[in-house]
C-alpha atoms as a printed R data frame, in Angstrom:
    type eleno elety resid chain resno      x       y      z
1   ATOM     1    CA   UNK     A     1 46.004 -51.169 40.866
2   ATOM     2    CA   UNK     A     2 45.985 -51.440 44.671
3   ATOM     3    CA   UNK     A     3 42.314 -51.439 44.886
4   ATOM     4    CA   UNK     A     4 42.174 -47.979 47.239
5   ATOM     5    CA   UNK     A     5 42.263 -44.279 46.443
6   ATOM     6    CA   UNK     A     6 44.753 -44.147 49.185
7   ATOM     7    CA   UNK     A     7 46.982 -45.681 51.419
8   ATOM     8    CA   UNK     A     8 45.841 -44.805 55.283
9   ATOM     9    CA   UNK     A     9 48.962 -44.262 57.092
10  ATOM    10    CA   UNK     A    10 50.121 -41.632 54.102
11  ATOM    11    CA   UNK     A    11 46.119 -40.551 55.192
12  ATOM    12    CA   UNK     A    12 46.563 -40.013 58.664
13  ATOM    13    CA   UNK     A    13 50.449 -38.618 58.065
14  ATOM    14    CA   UNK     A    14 48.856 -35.752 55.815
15  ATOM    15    CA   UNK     A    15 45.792 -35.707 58.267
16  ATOM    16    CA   UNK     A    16 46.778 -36.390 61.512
17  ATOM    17    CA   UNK     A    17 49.037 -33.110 62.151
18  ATOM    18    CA   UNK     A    18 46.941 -30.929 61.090
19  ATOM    19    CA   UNK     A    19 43.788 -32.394 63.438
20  ATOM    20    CA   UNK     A    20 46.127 -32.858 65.959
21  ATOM    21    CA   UNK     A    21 47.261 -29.374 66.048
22  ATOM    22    CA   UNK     A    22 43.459 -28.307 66.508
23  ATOM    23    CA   UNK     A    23 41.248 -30.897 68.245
24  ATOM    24    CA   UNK     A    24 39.834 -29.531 71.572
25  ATOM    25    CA   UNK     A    25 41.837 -27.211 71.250
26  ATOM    26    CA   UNK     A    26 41.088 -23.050 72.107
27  ATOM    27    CA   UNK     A    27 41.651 -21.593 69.039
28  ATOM    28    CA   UNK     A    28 41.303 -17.468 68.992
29  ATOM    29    CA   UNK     A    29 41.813 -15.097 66.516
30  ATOM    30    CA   UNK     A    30 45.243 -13.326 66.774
31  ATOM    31    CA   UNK     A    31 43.388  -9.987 66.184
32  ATOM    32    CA   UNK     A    32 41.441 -10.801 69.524
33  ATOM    33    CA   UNK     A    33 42.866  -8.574 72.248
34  ATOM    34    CA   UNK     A    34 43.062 -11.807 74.721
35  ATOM    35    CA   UNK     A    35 44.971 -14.181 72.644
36  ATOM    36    CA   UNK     A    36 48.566 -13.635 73.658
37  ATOM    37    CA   UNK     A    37 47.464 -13.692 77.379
38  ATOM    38    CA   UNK     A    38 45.416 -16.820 77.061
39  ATOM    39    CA   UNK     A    39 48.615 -18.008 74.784
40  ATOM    40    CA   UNK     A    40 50.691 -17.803 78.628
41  ATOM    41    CA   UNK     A    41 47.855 -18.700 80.529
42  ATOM    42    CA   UNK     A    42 47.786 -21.969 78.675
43  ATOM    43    CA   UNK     A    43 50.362 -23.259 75.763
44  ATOM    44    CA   UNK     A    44 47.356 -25.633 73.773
45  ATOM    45    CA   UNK     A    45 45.489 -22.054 72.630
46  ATOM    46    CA   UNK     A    46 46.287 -22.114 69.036
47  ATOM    47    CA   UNK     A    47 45.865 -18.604 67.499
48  ATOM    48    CA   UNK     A    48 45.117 -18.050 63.918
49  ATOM    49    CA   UNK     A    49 45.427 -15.137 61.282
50  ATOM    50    CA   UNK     A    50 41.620 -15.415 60.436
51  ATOM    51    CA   UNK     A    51 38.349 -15.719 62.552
52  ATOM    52    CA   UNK     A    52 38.161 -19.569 63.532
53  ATOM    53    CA   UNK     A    53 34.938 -20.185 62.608
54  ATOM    54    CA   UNK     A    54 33.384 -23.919 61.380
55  ATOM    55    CA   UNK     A    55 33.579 -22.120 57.598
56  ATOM    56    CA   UNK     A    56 37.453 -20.450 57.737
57  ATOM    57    CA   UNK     A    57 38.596 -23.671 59.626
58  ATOM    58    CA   UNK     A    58 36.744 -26.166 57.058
59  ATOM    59    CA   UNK     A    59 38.228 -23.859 54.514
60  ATOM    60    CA   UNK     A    60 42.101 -23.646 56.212
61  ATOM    61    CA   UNK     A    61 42.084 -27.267 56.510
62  ATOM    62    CA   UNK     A    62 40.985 -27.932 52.724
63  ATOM    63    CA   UNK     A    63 43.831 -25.366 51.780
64  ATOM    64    CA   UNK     A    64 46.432 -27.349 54.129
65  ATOM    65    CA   UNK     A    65 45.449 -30.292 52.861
66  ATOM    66    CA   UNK     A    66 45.380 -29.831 48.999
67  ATOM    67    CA   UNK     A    67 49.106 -28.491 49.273
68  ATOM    68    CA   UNK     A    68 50.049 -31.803 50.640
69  ATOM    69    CA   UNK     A    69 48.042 -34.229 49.013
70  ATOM    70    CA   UNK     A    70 50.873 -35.160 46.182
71  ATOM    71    CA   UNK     A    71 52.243 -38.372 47.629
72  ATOM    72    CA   UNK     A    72 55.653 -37.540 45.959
73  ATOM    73    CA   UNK     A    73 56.516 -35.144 48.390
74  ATOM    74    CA   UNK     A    74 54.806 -36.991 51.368
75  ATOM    75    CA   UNK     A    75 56.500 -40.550 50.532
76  ATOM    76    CA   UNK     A    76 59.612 -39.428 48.603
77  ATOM    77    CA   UNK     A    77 58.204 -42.340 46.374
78  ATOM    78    CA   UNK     A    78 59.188 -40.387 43.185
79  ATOM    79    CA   UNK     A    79 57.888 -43.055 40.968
80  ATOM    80    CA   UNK     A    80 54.208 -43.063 42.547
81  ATOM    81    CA   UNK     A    81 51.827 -40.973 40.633
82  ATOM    82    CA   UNK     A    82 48.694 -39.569 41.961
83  ATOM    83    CA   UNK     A    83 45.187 -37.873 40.537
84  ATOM    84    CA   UNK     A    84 44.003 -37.097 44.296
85  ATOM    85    CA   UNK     A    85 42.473 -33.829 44.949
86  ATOM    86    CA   UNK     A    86 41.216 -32.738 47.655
87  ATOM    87    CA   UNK     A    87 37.321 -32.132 47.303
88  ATOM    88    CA   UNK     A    88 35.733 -31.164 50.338
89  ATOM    89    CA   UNK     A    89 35.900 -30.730 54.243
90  ATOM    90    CA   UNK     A    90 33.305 -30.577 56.291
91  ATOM    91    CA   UNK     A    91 33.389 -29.261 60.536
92  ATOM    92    CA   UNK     A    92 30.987 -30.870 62.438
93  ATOM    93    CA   UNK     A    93 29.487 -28.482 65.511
94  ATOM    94    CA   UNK     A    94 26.904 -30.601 66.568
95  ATOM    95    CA   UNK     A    95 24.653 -33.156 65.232
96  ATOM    96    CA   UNK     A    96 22.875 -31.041 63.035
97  ATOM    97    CA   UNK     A    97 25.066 -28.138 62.345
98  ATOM    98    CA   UNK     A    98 28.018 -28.336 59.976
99  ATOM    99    CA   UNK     A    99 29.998 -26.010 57.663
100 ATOM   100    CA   UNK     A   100 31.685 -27.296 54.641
101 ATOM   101    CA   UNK     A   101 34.257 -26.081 52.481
């Protein structure tokens, strides 16, 4: 026993590219008539197949996230077994508003 649930770098490697991807970021719905021209105007818009709201990104980003928390894919460490699930996300809007998933 290593004494943590998880290491932090295999943390911010499952984490990190899928934050990255969408912090301060525009991201716009790809049904929304002005997301291929804002897509030109500016190559950071991220467009998504559902509404980005706090509750469908907290909810994208738990999916994401569950399919990639089995270390043995991430590390190749075939030998390392892991119980981690993936429990909850929560989006922050402001101080006081939050959706969670």
């Amino acid at each position: 026993n290593l004494g943590m649930v998880i290491d932090f770098a295999d943390l911010s490697a499952m984490v990190g590219g899928i934050l990255g991807d969408l912090d301060h970021r525009f991201i716009i719905w790809e049904g929304d008539p002005r997301a291929q021209d804002l897509l030109k105007l500016d190559s950071r818009v991220r467009i998504t197949p559902f509404n980005p709201t706090a509750e469908n990104l907290a909810a994208y980003i738990k999916q994401v996230l569950s399919e990639r928390v089995d270390l043995r894919r991430l590390t190749g460490r075939s030998e390392e077994r892991t119980d981690l699930r993936v429990v909850s996300i929560c989006i922050w809007e402001t101080e006081n508003a939050y959706a969670r998933a």
